[in-house]
FITI-6373 format. One record per atom (N, C-alpha, C): residue in three letters; residue number from 1; chain; x, z, y. Coordinates in Angstrom, 1 decimal, decimal comma, padded with zeros to 4 digits, always signed. Last residue first. Layout:
BEGIN
pt res:ALA; n:NUM; chain:A; c1:X; c3:Z; c2:Y
...
//
This chain:
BEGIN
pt res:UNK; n:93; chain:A; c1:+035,4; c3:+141,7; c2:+078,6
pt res:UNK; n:93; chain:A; c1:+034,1; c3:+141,6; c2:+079,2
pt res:UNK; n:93; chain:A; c1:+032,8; c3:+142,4; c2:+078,7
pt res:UNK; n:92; chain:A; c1:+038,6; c3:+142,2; c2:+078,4
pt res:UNK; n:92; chain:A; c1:+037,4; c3:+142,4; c2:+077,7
pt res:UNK; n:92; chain:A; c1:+036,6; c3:+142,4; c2:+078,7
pt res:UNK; n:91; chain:A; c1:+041,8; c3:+141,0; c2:+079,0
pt res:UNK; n:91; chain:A; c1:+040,9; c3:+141,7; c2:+079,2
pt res:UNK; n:91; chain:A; c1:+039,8; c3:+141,4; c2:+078,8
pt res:UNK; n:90; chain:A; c1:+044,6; c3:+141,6; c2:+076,5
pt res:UNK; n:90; chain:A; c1:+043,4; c3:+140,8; c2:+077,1
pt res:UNK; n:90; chain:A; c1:+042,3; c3:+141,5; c2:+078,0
pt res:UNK; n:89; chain:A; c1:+048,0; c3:+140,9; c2:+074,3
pt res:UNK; n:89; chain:A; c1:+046,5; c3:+141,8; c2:+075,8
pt res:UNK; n:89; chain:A; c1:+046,2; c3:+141,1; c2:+076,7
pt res:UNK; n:88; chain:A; c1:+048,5; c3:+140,9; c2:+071,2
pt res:UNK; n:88; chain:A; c1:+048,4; c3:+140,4; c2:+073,3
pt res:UNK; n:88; chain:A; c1:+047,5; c3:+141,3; c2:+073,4
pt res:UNK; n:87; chain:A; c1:+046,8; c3:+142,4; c2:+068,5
pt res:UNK; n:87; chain:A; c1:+047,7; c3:+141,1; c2:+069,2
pt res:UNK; n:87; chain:A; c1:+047,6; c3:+140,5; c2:+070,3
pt res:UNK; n:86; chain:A; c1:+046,3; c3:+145,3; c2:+067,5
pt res:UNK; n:86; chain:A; c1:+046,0; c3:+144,8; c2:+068,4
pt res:UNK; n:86; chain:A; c1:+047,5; c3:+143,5; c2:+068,4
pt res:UNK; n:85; chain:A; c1:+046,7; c3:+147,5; c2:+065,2
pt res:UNK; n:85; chain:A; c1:+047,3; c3:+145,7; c2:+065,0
pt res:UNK; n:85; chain:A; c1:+046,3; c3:+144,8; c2:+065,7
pt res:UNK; n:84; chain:A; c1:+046,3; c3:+150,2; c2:+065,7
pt res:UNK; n:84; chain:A; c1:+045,4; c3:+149,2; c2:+064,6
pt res:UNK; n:84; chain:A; c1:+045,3; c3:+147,9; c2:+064,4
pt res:UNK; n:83; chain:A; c1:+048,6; c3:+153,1; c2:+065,8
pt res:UNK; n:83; chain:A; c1:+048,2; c3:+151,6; c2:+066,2
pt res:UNK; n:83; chain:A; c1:+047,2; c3:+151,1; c2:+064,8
pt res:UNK; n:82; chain:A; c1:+047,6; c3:+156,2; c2:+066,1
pt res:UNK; n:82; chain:A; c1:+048,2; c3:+155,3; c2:+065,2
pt res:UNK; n:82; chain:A; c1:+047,4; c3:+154,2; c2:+065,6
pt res:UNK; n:81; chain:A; c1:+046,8; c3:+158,0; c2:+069,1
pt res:UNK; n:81; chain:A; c1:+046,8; c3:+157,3; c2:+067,8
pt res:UNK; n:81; chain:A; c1:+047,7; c3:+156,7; c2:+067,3
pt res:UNK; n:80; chain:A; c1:+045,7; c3:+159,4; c2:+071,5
pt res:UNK; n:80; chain:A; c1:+047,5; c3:+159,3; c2:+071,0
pt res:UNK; n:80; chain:A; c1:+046,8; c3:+159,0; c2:+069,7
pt res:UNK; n:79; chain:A; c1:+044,3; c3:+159,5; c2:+074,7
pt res:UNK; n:79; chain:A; c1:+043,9; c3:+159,8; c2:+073,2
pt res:UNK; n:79; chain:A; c1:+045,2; c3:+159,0; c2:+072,7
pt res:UNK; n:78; chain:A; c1:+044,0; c3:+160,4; c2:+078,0
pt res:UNK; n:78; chain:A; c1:+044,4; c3:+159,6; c2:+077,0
pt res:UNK; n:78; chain:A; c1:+044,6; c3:+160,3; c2:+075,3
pt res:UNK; n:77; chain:A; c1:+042,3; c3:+160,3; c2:+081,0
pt res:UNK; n:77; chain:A; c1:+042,5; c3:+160,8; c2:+079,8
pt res:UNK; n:77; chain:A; c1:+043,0; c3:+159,5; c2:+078,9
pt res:UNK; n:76; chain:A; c1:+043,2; c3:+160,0; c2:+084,8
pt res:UNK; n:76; chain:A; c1:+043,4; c3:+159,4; c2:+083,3
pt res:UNK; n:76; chain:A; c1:+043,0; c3:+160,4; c2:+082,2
pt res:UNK; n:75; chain:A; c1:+041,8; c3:+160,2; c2:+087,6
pt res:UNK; n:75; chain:A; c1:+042,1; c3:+160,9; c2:+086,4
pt res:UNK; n:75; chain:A; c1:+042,4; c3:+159,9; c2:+085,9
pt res:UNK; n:74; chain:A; c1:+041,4; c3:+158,9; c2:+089,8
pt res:UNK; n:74; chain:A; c1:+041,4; c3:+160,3; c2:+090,3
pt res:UNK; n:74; chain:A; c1:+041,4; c3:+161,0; c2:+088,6
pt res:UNK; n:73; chain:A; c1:+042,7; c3:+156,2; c2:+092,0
pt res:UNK; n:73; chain:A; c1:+042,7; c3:+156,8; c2:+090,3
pt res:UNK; n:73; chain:A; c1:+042,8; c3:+158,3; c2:+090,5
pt res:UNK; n:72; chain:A; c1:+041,9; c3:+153,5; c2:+093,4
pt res:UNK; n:72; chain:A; c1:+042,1; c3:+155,2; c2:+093,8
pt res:UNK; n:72; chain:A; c1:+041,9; c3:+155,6; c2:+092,8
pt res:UNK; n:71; chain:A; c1:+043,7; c3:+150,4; c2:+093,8
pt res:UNK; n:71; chain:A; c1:+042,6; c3:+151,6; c2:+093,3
pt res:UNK; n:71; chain:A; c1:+043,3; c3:+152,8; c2:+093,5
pt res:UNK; n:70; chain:A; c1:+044,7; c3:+148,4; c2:+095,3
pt res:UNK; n:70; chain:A; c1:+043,6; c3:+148,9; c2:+096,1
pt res:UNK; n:70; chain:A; c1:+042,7; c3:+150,0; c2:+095,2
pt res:UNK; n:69; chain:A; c1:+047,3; c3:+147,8; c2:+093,6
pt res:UNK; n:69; chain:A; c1:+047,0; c3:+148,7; c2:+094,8
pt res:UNK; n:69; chain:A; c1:+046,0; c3:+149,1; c2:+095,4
pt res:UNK; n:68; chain:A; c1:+046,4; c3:+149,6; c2:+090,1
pt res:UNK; n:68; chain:A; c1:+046,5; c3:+148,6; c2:+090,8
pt res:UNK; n:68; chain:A; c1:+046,6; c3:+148,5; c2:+092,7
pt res:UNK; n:67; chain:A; c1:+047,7; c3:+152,2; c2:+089,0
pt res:UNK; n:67; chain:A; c1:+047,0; c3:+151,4; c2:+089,0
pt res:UNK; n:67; chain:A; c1:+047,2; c3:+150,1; c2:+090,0
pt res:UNK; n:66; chain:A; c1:+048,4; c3:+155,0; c2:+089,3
pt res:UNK; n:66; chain:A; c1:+048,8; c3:+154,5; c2:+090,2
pt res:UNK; n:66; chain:A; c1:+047,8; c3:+153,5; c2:+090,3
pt res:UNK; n:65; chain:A; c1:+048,2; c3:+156,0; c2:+086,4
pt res:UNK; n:65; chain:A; c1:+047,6; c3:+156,9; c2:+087,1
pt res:UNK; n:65; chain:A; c1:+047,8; c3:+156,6; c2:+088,6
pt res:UNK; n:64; chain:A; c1:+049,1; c3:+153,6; c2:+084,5
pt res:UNK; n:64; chain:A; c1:+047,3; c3:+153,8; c2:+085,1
pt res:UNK; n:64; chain:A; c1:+047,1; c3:+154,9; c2:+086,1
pt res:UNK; n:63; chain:A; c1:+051,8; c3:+154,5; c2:+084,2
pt res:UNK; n:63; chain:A; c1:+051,5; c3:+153,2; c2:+085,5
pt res:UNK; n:63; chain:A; c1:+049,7; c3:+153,5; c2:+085,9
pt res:UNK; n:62; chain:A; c1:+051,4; c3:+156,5; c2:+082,3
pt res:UNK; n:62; chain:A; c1:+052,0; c3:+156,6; c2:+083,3
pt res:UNK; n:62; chain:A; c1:+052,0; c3:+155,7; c2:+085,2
pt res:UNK; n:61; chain:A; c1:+050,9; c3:+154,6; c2:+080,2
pt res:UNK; n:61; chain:A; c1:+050,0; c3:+155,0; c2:+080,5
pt res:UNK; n:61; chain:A; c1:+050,1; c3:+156,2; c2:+081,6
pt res:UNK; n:60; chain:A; c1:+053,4; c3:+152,8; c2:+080,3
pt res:UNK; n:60; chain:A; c1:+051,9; c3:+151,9; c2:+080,8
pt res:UNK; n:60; chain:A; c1:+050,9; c3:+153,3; c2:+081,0
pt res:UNK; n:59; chain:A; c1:+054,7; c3:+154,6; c2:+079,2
pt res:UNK; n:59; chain:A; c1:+055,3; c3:+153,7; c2:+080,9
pt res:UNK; n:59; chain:A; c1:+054,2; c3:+153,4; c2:+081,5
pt res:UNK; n:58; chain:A; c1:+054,4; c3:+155,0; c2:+076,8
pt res:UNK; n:58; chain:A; c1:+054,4; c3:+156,0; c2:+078,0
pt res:UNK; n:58; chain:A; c1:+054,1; c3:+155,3; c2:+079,0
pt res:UNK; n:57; chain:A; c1:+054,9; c3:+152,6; c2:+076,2
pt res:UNK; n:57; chain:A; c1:+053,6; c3:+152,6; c2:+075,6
pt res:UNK; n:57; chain:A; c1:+052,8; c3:+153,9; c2:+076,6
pt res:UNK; n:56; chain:A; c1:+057,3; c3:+152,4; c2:+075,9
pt res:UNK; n:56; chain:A; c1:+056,4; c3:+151,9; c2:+076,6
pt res:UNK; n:56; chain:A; c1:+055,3; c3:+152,1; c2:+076,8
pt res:UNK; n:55; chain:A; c1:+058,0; c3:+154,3; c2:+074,0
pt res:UNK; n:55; chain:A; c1:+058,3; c3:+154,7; c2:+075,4
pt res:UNK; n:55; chain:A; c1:+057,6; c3:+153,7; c2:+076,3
pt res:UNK; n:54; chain:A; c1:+057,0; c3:+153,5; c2:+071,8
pt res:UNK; n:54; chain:A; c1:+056,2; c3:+154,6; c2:+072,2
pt res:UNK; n:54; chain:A; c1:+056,4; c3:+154,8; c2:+073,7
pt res:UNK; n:53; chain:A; c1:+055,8; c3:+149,9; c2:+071,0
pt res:UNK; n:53; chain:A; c1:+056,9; c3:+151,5; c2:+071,3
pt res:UNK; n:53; chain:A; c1:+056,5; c3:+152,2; c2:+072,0
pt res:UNK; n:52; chain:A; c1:+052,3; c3:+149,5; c2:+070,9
pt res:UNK; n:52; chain:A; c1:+053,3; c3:+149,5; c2:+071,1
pt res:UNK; n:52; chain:A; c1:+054,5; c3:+150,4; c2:+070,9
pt res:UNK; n:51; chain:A; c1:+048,8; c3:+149,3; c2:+072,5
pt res:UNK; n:51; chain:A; c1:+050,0; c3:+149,3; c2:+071,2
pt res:UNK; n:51; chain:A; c1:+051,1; c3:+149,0; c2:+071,8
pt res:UNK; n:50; chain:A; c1:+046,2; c3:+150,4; c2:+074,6
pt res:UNK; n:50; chain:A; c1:+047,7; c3:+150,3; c2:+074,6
pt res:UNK; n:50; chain:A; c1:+048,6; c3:+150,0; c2:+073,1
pt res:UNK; n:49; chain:A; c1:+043,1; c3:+150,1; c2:+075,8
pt res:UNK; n:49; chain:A; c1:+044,0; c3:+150,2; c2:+075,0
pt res:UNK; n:49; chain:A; c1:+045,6; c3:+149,9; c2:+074,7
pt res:UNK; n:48; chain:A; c1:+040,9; c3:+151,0; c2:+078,4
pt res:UNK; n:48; chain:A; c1:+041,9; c3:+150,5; c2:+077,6
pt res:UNK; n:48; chain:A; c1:+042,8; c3:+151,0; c2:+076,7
pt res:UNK; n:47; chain:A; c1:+038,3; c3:+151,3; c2:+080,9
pt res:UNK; n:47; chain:A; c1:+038,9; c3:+151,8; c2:+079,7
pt res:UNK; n:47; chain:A; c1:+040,0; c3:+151,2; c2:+079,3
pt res:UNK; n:46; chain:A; c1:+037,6; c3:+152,5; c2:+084,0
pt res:UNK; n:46; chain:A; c1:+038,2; c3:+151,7; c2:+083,2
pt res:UNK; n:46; chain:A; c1:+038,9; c3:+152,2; c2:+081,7
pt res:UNK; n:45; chain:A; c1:+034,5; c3:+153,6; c2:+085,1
pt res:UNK; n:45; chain:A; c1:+035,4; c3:+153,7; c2:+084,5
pt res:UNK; n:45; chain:A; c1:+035,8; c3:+152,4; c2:+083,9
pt res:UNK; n:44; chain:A; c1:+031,5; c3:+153,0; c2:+085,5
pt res:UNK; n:44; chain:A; c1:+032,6; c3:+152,8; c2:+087,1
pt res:UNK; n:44; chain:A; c1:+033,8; c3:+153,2; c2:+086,4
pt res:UNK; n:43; chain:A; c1:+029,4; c3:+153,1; c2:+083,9
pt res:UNK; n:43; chain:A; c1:+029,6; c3:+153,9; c2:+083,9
pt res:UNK; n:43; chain:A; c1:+030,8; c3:+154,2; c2:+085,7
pt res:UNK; n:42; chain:A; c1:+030,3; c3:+150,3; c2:+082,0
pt res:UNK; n:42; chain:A; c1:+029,3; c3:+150,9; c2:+082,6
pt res:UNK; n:42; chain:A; c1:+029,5; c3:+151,9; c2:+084,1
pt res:UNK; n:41; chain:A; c1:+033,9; c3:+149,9; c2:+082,2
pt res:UNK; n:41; chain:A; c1:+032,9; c3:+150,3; c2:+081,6
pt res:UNK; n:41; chain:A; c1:+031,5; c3:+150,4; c2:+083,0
pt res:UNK; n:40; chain:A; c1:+036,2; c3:+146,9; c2:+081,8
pt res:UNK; n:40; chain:A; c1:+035,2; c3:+147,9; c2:+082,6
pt res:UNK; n:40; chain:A; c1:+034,1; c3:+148,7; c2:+081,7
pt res:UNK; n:39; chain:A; c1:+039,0; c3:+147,0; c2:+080,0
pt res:UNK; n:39; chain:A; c1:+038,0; c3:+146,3; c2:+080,0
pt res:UNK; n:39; chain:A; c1:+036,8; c3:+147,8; c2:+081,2
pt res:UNK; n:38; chain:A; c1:+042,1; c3:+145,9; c2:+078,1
pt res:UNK; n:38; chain:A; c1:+041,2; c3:+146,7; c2:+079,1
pt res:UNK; n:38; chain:A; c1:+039,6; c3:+145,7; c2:+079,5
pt res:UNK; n:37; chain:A; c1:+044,2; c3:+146,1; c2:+074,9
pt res:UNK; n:37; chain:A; c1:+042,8; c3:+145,3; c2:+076,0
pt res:UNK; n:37; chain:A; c1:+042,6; c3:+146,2; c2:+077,1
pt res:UNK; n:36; chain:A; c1:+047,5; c3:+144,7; c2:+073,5
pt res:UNK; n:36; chain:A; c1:+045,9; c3:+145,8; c2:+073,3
pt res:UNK; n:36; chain:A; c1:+045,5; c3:+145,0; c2:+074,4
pt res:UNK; n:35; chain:A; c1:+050,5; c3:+145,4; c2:+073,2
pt res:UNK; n:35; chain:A; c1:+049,4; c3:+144,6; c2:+073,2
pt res:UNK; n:35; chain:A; c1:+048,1; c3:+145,8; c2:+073,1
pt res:UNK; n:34; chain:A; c1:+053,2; c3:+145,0; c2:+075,5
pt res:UNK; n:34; chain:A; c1:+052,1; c3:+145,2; c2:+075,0
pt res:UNK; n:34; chain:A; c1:+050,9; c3:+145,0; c2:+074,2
pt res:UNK; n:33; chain:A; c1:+055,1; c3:+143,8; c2:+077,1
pt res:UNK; n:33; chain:A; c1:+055,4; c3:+143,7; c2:+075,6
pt res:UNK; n:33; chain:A; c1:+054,6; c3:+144,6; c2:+074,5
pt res:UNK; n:32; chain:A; c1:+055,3; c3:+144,9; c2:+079,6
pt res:UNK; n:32; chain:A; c1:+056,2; c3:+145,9; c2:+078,8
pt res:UNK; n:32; chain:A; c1:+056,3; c3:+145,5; c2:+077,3
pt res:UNK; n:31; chain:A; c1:+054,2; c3:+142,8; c2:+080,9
pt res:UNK; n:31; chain:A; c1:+055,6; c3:+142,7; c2:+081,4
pt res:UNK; n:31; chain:A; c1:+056,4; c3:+144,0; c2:+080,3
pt res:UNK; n:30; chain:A; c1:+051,8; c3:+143,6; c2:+079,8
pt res:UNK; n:30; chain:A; c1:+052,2; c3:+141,8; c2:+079,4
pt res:UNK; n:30; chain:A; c1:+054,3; c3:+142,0; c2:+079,7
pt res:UNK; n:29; chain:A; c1:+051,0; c3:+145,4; c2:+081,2
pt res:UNK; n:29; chain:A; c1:+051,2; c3:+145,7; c2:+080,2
pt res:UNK; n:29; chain:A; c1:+052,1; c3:+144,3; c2:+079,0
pt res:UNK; n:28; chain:A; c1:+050,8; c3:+144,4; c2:+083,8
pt res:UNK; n:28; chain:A; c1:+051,8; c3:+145,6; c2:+084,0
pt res:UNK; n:28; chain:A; c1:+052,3; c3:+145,4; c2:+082,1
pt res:UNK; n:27; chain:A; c1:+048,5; c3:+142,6; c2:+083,5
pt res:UNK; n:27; chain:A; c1:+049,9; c3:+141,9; c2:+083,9
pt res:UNK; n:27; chain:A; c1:+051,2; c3:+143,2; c2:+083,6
pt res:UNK; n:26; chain:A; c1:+046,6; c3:+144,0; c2:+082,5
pt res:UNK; n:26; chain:A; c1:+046,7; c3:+143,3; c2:+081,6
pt res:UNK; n:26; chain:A; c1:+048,5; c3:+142,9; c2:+082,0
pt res:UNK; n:25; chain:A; c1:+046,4; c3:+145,3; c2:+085,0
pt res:UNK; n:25; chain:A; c1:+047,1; c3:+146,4; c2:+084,1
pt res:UNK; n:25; chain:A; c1:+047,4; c3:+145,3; c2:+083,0
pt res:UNK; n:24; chain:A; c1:+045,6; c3:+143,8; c2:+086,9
pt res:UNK; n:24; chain:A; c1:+046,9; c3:+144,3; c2:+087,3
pt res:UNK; n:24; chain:A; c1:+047,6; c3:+145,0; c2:+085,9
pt res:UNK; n:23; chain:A; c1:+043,2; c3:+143,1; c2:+085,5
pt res:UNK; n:23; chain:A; c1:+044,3; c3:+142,4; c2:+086,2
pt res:UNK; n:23; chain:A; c1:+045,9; c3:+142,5; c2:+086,3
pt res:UNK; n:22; chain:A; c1:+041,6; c3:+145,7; c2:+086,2
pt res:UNK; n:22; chain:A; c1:+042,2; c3:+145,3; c2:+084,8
pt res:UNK; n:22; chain:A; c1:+043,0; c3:+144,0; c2:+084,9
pt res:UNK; n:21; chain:A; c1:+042,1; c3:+146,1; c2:+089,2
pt res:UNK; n:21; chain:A; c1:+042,8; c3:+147,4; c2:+087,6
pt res:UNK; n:21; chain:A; c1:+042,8; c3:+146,3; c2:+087,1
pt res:UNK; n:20; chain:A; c1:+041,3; c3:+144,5; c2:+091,6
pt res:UNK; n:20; chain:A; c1:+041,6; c3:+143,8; c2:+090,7
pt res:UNK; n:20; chain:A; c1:+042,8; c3:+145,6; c2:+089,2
pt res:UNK; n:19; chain:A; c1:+038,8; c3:+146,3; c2:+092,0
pt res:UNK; n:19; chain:A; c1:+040,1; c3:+146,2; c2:+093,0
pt res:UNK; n:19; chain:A; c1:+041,1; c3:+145,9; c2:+092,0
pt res:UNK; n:18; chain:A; c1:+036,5; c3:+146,3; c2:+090,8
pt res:UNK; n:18; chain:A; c1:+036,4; c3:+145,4; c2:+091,9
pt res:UNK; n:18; chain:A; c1:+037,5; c3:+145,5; c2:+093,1
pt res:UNK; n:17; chain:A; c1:+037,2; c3:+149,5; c2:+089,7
pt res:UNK; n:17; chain:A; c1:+036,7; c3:+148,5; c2:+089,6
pt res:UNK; n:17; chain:A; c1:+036,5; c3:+147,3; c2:+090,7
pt res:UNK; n:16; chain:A; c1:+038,2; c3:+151,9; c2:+090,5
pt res:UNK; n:16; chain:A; c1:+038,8; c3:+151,3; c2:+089,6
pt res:UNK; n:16; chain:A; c1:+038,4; c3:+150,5; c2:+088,9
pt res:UNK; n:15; chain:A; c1:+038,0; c3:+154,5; c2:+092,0
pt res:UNK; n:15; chain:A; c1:+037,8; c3:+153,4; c2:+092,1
pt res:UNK; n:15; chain:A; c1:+039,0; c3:+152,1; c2:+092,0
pt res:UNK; n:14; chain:A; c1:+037,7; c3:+157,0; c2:+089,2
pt res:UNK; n:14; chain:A; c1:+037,8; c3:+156,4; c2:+090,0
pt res:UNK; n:14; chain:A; c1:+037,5; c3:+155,4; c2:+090,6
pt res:UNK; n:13; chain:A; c1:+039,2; c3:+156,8; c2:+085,8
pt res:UNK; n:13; chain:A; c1:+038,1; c3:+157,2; c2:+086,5
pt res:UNK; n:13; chain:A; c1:+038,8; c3:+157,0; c2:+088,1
pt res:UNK; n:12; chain:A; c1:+040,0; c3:+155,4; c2:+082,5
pt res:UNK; n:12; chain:A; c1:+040,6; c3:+156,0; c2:+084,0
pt res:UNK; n:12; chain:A; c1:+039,2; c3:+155,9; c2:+084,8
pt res:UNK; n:11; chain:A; c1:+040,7; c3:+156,2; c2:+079,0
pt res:UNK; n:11; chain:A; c1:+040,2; c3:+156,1; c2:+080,3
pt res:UNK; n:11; chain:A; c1:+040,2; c3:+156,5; c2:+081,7
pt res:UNK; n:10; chain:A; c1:+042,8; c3:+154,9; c2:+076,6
pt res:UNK; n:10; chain:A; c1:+043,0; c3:+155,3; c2:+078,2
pt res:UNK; n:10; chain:A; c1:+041,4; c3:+154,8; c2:+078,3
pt res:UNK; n:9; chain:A; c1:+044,6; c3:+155,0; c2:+073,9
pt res:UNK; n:9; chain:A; c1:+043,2; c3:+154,7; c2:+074,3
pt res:UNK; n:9; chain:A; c1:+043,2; c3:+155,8; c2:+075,4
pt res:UNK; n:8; chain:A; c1:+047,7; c3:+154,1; c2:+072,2
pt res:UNK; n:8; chain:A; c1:+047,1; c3:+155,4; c2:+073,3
pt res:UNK; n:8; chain:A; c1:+045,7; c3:+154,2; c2:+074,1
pt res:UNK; n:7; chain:A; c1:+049,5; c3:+153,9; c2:+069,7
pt res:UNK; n:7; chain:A; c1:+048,8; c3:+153,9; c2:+070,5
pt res:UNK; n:7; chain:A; c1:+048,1; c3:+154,9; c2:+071,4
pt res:UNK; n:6; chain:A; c1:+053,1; c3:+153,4; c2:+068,4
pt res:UNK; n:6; chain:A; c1:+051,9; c3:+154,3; c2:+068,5
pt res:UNK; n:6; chain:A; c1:+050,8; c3:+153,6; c2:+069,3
pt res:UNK; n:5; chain:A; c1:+056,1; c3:+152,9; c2:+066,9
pt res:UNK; n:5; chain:A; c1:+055,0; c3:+152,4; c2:+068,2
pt res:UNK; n:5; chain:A; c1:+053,8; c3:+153,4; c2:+067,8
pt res:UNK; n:4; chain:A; c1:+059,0; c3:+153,3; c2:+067,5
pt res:UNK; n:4; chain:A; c1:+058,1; c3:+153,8; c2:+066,8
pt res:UNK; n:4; chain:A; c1:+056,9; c3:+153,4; c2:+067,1
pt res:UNK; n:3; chain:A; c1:+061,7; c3:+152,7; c2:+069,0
pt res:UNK; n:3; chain:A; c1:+060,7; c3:+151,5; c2:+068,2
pt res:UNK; n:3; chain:A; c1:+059,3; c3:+151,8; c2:+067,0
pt res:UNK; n:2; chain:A; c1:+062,5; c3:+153,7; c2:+072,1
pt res:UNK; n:2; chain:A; c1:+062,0; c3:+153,9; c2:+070,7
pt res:UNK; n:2; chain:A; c1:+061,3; c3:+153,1; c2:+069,8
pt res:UNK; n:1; chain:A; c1:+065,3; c3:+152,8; c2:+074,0
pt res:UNK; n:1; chain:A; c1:+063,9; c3:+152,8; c2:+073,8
pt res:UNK; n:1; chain:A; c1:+063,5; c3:+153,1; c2:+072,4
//
């Protein structure tokens, strides 16, 4: 695995609210040693943020295009940054 870490700011579209996503993704991203947030948007999108090694950091934004089981994920976009010293992950209200 790579110990370069990077970030990646995800939004996912679809139905991808009120079928426990940010739940699933806080727990997906907790099990890779993540940190950062997710959080619902307005809008019926889920947003989130990822820190971390890079290849994790893949894994997780690889897992959003599956999501949680009762979501139907009909896109991800993702934006590749330099981390900004997110600590754990949470979900945002």
């Amino acid at each position: 695995m790579s110990d370069e870490r990077t970030r990646a700011h995800v939004f996912v579209t679809g139905t991808v609210q009120g079928v426990y996503y940010r739940a699933s993704t806080r727990d997906a991203a907790r099990e890779r040693n993540l940190d950062g947030w997710v959080k619902n948007l307005d809008d019926g999108r889920v947003e989130a943020v990822f820190e971390g090694p890079a290849d994790s950091v893949e894994e997780m934004v690889e897992w959003c295009h599956t999501g949680s089981e009762a979501a139907e994920v009909e896109s991800v976009d993702v934006d590749y940054g330099d981390p900004e010293g997110e600590s754990g992950f949470r979900i945002e209200w």
